[in-house]
C-alpha positions in Angstrom: -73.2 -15.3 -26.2 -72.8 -16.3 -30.0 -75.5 -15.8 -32.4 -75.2 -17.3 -35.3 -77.9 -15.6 -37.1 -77.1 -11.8 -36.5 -74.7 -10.6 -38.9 -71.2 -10.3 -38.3 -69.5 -7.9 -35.5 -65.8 -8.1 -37.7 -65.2 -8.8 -41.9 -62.1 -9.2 -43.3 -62.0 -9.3 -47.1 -59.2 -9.6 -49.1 -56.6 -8.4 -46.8 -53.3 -7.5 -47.4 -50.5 -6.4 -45.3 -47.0 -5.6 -46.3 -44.0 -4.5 -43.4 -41.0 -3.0 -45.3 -40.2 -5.6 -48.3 -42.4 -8.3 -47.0 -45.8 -9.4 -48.1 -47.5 -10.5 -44.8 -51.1 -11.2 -45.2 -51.8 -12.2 -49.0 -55.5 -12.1 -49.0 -57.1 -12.8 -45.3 -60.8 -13.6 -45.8 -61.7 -13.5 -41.9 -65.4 -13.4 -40.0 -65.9 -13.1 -36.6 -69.7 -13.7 -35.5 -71.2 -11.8 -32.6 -70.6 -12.4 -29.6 -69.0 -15.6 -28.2 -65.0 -16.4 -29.0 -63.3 -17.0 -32.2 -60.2 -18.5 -32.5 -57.1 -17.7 -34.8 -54.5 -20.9 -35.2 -51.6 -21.6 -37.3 -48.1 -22.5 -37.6 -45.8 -19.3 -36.4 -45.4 -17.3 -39.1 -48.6 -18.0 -40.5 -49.9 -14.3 -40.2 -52.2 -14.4 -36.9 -50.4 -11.6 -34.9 -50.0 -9.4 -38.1 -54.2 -9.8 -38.7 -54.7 -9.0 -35.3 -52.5 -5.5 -35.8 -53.8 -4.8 -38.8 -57.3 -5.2 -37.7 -56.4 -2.8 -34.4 -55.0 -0.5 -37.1 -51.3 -0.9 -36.0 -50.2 -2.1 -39.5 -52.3 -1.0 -42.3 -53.8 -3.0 -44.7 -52.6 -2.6 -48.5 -55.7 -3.8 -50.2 -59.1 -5.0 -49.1 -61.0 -4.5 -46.4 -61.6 -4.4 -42.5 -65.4 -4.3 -42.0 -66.7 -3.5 -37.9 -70.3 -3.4 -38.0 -70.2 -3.0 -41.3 -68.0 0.0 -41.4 -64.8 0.0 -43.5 -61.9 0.9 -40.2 -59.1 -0.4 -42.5 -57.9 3.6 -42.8 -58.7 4.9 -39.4 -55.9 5.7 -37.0 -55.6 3.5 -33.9 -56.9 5.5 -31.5 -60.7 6.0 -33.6 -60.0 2.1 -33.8 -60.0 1.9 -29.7 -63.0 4.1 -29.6 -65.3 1.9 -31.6 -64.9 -0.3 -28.5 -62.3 -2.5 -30.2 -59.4 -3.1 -27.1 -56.2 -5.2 -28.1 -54.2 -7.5 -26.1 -50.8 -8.0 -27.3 -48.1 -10.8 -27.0 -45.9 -8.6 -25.4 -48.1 -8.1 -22.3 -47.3 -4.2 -22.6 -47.9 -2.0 -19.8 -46.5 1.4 -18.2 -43.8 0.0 -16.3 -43.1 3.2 -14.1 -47.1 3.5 -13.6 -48.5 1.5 -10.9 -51.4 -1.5 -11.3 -53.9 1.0 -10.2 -52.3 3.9 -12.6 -52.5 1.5 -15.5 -56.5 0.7 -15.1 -57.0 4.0 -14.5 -55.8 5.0 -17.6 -57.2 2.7 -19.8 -60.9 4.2 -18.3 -60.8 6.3 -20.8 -65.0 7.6 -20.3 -64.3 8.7 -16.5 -63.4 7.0 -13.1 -63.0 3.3 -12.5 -65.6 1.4 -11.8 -65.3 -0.2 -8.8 -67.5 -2.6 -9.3 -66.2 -3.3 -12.2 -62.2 -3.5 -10.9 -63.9 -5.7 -7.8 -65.1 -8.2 -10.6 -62.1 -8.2 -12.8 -59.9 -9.2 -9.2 -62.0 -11.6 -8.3 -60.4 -13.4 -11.6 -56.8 -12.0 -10.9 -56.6 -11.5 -6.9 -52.3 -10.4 -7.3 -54.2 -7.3 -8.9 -55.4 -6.2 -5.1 -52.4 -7.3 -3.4 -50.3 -5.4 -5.8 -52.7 -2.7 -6.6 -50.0 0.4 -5.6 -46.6 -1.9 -6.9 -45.0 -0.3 -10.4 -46.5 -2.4 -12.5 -42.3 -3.1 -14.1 -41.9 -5.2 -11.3 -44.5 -7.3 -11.5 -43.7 -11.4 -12.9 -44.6 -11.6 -16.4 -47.6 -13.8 -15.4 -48.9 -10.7 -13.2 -48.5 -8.0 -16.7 -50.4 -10.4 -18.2 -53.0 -10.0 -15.6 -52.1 -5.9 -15.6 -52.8 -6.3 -19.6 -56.1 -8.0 -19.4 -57.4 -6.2 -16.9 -56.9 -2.7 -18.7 -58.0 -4.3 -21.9 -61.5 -4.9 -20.0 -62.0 -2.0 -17.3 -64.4 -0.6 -19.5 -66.6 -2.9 -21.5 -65.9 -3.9 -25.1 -67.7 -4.3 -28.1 -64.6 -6.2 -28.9 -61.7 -7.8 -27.8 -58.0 -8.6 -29.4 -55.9 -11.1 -27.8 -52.6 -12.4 -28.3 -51.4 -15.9 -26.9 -52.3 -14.6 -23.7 -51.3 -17.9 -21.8 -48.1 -17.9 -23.1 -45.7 -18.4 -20.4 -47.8 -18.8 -17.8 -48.3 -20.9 -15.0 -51.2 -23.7 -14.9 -53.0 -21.3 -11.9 -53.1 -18.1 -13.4 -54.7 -20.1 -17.0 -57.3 -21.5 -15.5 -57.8 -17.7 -13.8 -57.7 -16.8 -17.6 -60.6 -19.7 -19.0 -62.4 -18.4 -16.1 -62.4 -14.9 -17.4 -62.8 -15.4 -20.8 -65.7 -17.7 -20.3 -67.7 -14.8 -18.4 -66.6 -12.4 -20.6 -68.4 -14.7 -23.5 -71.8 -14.1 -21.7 -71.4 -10.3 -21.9 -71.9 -8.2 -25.0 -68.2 -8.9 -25.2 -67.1 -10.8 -28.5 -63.3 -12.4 -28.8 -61.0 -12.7 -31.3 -58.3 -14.9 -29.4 -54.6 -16.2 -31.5 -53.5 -19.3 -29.1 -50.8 -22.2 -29.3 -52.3 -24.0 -25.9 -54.7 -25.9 -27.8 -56.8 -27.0 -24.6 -57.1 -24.0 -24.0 -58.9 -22.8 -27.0 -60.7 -26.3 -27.4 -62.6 -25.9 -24.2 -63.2 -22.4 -25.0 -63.6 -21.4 -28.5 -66.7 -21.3 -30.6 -65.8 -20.7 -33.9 -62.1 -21.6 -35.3 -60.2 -20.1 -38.2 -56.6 -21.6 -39.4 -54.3 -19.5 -41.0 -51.3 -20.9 -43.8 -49.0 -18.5 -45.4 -50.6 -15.2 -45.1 -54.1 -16.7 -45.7 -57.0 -18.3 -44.1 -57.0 -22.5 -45.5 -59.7 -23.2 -43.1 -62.7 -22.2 -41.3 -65.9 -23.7 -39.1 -66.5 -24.4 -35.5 -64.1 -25.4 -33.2 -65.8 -28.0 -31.6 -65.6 -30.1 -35.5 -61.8 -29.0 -35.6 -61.5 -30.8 -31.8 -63.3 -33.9 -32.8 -61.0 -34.7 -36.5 -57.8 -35.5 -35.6 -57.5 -36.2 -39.7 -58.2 -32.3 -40.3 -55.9 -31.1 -37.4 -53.1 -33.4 -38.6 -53.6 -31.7 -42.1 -54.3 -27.8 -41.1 -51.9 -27.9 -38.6 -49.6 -31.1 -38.5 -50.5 -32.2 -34.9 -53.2 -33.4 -32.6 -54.8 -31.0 -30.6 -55.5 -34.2 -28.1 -51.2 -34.4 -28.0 -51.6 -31.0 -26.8 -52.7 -31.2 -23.5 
């Protein structure tokens, strides 16, 4: 659950990111409060998928800083990253495509055996899970990785978790299966940092909403004002979330 007054789980400062020639992120000032679900919008383009790798360590940052608990991770290598209890989701929905569903959870427990009772909770969200638990996980539909990616992403709990349009794609069922997930996983110790283009999705979800221009972030507050101006989503974004639907 978000609290507001406890200082924040994630910092960004003055981030910069360049890939080869290009000068990605030009300056990200990003916070992500304690528990709850932030959300990261913008045009495509904008920077969102390049903070989230940068943050997870993928990409490193070329000046400022990444702050987790108010420890500097923008050197670390990926894999320290991971075990501060930071987990990333990408777009790609990337998972061992040889290995079966039950394969990929099991590694992803990185601190010993599944927990059942854990795995039991996570299907009760994403039932195809069971039914395909000994399938190769390449042969699954893409809206069945997603569930594959997600799932590995939270067999073990996280102080922190990465995702990356995770409904793109998908059917109407298998979102709502996600809104349900998400929205439990808020009233864990679980904290989200979530880049979304279904903008009902993040409306009915989000707590806190940060909008990203041209490497930077142009705007940043709580999602339930950004739902309820349609002047300040026509001007951050060009649209209405309510034309989203």
């Amino acid at each position: 659950m978000l609290d507001a007054s406890a200082e924040p789980l994630l910092t960004l400062k003055g981030v910069h990111t360049h890939i080869g020639q290009y000068h990605i992120l030009q300056g990200v000032d990003l916070v992500v409060p304690r528990g709850g679900l932030s959300i990261l919008l913008g045009r495509n383009g904008a920077g969102k998928t390049t903070t989230l790798r940068t943050i997870m360590g993928l990409w490193k940052a070329s000046a400022g800083s990444v702050l987790f608990e108010g420890r500097d991770i923008s050197k670390m290598a990926t894999p320290d990253i991971a075990r501060l209890g930071i987990a990333y989701v990408p777009e790609s929905m990337a998972v061992f495509s040889d290995l079966t569903v039950r394969e990929n959870l099991y590694l992803a427990a990185r601190n010993g055996p599944l927990d059942e009772a854990r795995v039991d909770w996570i299907c009760g969200f994403f039932p195809a899970l069971k039914k395909f638990w000994n399938y190769p996980a390449g042969n699954l539909s893409g809206g069945q990785k997603q569930m594959v990616a997600i799932a590995r992403a939270i067999v073990e709990p996280r102080k922190l978790l990465l995702v990356d349009e995770p409904t793109k794609g998908l059917a109407p069922a298998i979102i709502q299966s996600l809104m349900a997930a998400f929205r439990e996983l808020k009233d864990t110790s679980t904290t989200i940092l979530l880049v979304e283009q279904n903008f009902n999705f993040v409306r009915s979800l989000g707590d806190t909403v940060s909008v990203m221009d041209d490497g930077r972030v142009v705007h940043a507050g709580s999602m339930a004002q950004l739902a309820g101006d349609e002047d300040l989503q026509q001007r951050l974004l060009g649209l209405s979330l309510d034309s989203h639907q």
